[in-house]
TIDO-234621 format. One record per residue (C-alpha): residue number from 0; residue in one letter; x, y, z. Coordinates in nm, 2 decimals, decimal comma. Example, Ala and Ser with C-alpha at 12.3 -4.5 7.8 and 13.67 -1.06 7.14 Angstrom:
BEGIN
0/a/1,23/-0,45/0,78
1/s/1,37/-0,11/0,71
This chain:
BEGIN
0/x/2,21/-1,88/1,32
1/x/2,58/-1,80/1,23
2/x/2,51/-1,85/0,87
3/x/2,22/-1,58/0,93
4/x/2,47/-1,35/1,12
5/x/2,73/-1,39/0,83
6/x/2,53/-1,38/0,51
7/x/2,11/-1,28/0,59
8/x/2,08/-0,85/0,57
9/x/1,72/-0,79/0,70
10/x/1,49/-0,55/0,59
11/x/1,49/-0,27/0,86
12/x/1,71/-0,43/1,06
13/x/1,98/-0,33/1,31
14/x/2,30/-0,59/1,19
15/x/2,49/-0,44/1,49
16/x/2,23/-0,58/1,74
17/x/2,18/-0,88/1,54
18/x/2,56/-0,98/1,60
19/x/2,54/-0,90/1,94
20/x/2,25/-1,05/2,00
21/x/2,19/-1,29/1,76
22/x/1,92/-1,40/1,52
23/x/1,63/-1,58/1,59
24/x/1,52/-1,83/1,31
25/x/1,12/-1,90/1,27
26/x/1,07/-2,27/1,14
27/x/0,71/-2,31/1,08
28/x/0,37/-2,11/1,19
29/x/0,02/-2,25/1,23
30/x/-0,29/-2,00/1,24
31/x/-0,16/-1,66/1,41
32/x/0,15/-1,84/1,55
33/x/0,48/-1,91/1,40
34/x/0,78/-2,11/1,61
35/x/1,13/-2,06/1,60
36/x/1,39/-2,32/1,59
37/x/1,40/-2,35/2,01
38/x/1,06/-2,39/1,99
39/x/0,94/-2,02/2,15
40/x/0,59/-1,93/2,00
41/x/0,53/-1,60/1,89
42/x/0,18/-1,45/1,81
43/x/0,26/-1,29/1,49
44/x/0,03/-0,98/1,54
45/x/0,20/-0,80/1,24
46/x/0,07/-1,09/1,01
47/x/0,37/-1,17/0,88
48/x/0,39/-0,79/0,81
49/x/0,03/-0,74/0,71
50/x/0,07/-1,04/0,46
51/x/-0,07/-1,31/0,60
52/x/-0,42/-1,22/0,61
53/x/-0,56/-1,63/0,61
54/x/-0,30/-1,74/0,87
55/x/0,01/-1,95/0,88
56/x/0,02/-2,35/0,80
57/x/-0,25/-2,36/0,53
58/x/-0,16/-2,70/0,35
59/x/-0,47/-2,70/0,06
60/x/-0,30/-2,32/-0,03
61/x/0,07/-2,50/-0,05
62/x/-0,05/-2,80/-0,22
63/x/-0,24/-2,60/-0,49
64/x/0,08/-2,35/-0,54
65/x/0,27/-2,65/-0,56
66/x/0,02/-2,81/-0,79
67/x/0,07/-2,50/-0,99
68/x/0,39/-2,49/-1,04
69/x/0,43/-2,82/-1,17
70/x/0,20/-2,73/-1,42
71/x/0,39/-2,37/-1,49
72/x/0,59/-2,20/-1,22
73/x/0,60/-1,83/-1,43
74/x/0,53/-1,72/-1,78
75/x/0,58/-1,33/-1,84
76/x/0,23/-1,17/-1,92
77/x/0,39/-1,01/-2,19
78/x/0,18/-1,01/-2,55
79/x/0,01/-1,36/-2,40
80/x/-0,16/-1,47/-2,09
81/x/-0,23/-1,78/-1,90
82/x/-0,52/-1,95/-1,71
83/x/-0,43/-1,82/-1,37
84/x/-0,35/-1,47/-1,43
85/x/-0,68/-1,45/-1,63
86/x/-0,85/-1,60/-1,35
87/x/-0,75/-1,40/-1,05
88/x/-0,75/-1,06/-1,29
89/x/-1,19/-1,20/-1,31
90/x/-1,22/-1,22/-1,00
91/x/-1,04/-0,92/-0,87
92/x/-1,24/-0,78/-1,12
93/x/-1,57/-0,91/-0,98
94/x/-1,48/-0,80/-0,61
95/x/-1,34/-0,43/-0,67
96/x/-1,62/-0,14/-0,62
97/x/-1,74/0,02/-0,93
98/x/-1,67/0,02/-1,26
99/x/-1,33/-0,07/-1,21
100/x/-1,23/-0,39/-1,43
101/x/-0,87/-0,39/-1,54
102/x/-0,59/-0,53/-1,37
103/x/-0,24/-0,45/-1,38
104/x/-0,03/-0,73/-1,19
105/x/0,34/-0,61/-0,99
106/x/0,57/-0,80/-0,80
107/x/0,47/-0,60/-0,48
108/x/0,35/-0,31/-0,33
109/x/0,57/-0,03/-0,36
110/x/0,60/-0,14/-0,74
111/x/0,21/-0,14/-0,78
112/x/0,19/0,25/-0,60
113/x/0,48/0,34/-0,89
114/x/0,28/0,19/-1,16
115/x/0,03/0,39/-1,04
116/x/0,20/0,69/-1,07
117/x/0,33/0,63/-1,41
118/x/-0,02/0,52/-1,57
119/x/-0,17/0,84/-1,40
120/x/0,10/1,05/-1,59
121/x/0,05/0,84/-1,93
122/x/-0,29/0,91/-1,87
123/x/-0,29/1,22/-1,88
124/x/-0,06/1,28/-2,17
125/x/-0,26/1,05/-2,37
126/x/-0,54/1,31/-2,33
127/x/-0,32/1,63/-2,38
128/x/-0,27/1,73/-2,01
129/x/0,15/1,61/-2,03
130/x/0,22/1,89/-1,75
131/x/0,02/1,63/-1,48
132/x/0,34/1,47/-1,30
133/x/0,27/1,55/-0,97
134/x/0,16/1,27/-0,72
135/x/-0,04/1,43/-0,35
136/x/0,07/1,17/-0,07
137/x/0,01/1,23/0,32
138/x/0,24/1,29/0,59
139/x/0,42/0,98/0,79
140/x/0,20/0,73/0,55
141/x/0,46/0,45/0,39
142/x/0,42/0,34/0,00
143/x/0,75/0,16/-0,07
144/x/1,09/0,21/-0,03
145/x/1,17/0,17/-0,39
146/x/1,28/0,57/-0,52
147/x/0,94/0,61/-0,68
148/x/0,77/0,52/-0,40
149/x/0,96/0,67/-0,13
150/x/0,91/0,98/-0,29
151/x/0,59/0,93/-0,23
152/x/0,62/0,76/0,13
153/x/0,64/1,06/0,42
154/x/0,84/0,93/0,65
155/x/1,13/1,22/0,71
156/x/1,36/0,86/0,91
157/x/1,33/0,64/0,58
158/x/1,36/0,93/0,35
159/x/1,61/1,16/0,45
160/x/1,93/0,90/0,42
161/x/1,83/0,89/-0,01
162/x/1,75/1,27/-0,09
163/x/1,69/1,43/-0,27
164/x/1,42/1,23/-0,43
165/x/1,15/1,34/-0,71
166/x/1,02/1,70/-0,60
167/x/0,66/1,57/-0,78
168/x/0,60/1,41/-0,43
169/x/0,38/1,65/-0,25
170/x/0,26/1,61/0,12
171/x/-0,05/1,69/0,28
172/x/-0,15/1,65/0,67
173/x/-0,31/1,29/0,76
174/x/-0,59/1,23/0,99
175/x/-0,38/1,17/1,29
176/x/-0,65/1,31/1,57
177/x/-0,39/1,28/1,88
178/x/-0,28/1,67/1,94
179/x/-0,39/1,70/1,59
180/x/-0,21/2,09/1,48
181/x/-0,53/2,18/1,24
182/x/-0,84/2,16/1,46
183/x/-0,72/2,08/1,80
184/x/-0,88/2,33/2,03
185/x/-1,23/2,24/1,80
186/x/-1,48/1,96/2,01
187/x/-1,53/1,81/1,66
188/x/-1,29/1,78/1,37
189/x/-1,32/2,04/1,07
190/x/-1,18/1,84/0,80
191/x/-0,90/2,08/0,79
192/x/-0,72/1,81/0,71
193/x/-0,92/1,71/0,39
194/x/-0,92/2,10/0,33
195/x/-0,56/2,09/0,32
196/x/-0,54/1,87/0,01
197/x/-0,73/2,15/-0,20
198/x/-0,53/2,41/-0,07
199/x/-0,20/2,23/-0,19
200/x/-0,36/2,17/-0,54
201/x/-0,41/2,53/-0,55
202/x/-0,07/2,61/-0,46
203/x/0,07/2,40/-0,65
204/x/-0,12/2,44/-0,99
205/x/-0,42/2,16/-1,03
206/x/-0,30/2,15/-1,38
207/x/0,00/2,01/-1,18
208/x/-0,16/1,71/-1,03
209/x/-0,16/1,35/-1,18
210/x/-0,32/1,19/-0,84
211/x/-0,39/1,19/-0,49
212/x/-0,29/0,85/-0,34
213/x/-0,34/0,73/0,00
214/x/-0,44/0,43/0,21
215/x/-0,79/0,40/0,35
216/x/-0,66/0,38/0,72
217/x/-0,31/0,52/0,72
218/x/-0,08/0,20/0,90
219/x/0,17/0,43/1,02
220/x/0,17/0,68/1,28
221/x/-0,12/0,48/1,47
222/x/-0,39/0,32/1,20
223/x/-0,51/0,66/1,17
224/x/-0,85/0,60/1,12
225/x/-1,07/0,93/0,93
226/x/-1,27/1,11/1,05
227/x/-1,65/1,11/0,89
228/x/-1,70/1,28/0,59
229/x/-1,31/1,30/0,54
230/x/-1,30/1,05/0,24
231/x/-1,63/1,20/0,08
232/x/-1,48/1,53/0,10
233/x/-1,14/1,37/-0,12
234/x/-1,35/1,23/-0,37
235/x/-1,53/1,58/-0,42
236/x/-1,16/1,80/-0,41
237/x/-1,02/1,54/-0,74
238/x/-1,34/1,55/-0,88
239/x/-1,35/1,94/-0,88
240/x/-1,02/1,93/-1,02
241/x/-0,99/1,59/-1,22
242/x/-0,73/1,45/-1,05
243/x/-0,67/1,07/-0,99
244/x/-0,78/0,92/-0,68
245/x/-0,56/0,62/-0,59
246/x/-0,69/0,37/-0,32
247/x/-0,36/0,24/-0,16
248/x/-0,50/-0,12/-0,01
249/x/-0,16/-0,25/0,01
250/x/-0,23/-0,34/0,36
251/x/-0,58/-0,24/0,41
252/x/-0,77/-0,48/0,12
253/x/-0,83/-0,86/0,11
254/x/-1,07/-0,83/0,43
255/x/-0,77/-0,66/0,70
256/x/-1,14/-0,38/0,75
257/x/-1,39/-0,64/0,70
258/x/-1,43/-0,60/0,32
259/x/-1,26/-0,70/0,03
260/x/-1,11/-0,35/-0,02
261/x/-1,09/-0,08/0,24
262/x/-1,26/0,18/0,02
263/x/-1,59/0,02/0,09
264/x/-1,52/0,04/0,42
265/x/-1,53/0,39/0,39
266/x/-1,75/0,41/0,08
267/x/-1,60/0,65/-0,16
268/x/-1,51/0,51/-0,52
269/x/-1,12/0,53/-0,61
270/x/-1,01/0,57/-1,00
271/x/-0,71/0,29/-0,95
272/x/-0,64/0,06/-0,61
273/x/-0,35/-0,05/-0,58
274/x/-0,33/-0,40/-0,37
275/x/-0,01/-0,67/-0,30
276/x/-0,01/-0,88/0,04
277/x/-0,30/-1,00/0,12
278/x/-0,40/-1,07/-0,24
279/x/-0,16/-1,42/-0,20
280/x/-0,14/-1,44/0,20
281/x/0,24/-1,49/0,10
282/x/0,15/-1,84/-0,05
283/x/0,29/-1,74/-0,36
């Protein structure tokens, strides 16, 4: 624990209350359950921050990374490829919804919603529309902390200590139906929320617009789940104006809504997903 307290910075984490009140150490989990060093069980209803989607303790999923990596531990996918990048880009392949087919491997999340943002701008000045930069994001919903991605992540508590960040970051309402401000005093919901997202692509210029990008069932603010028709009614607004949809399933994909990706869930058809987590359970 003192080696922790001297040299280990955790991610969002108060070090003033860690050196007061120390640091617990997890040693090993099994299932939904990891233990600490005393030997306190915790149920780790976070899944190991949304990660551990197959649970904790898995030995055939250790012995065939460590089989792996006797084999060959990394080899850059750049100009060659190997056996298991080819594989798991197949089979991803074979699992996502439509015609999508191409895979586009990052070392995590927030880097995968930035490479999203950057092929929807080469995109677009590959076919003559350079002036689409701008990325549509919702309110309170995280994407990374990376400057990219936090640009893109509304959280004013996260945000506010690194600004200014990129002003091609635009923020709409999410579906947050607790005192929601749009259609509150309604007995059903209007999809003012879902209206919202044209009105800002008006505003804004939709020659503007690269992408809208957000997550199935925004995580934060209360796993906002949307109302119905909300999702068919995005697909129809980037359609109208041929902007990117971008399927954040960062935490949502790899079976967290009972399918492989959330969008099915919800059945509308995204132009890119963007995945990490899950994809690996954190076995590699």
């Amino acid at each position: 624990m003192a080696l922790g307290q001297r040299h280990l910075w955790g991610h969002f984490t108060n070090l003033s209350a860690v050196q007061r009140l120390g640091l617990p150490i997890i040693d090993h989990g099994v299932g939904a359950y990891v233990y600490d060093t005393d030997g306190k069980r915790y149920l780790d209803g976070l899944s190991g921050l949304f990660t551990v989607n197959v649970g904790h303790g898995r030995p055939e999923l250790a012995r065939a990374a460590a089989d792996q990596s006797e084999k060959l531990g990394y080899f850059p996918l750049w100009s060659f490829g190997h056996e298991p990048g080819i594989r798991l880009a197949a089979k991803l392949a074979s699992l996502a919804p439509g015609d999508l087919n191409r895979v586009f491997f990052t070392v995590g999340g927030g880097e995968a919603v930035e490479s999203a943002w950057k092929l929807a701008v080469q995109y677009f000045a590959n076919i003559g529309q350079p002036n689409r930069r701008k990325v549509i994001s919702r309110y309170y919903a995280y994407h990374g902390t990376s400057l990219g991605a936090l640009s893109i992540t509304g959280i004013p508590a996260i945000r506010e200590p690194f600004e200014p960040l990129f002003s091609w970051a635009i923020k709409v309402p999410n579906t947050s139906q607790y005192r929601c401000g749009m259609c509150a005093e309604q007995k059903t919901c209007s999809l003012d929320c879902a209206d919202e997202v044209e009105r800002t692509i008006m505003r804004e210029g939709p020659e503007t617009i690269a992408m809208v990008v957000m997550e199935p069932v925004q995580n934060t603010g209360g796993a906002l789940v949307p109302p119905p028709g909300y999702w068919k009614r995005i697909r129809e607004i980037c359609d109208k104006y041929g902007i990117l949809l971008v399927s954040d399933e960062v935490i949502c994909g790899f079976g967290r809504l009972g399918y492989w990706f959330g969008c099915e869930r919800f059945e509308y058809q995204p132009d890119m997903i963007t995945f990490a987590k899950g994809v690996t359970s954190g076995y590699a």
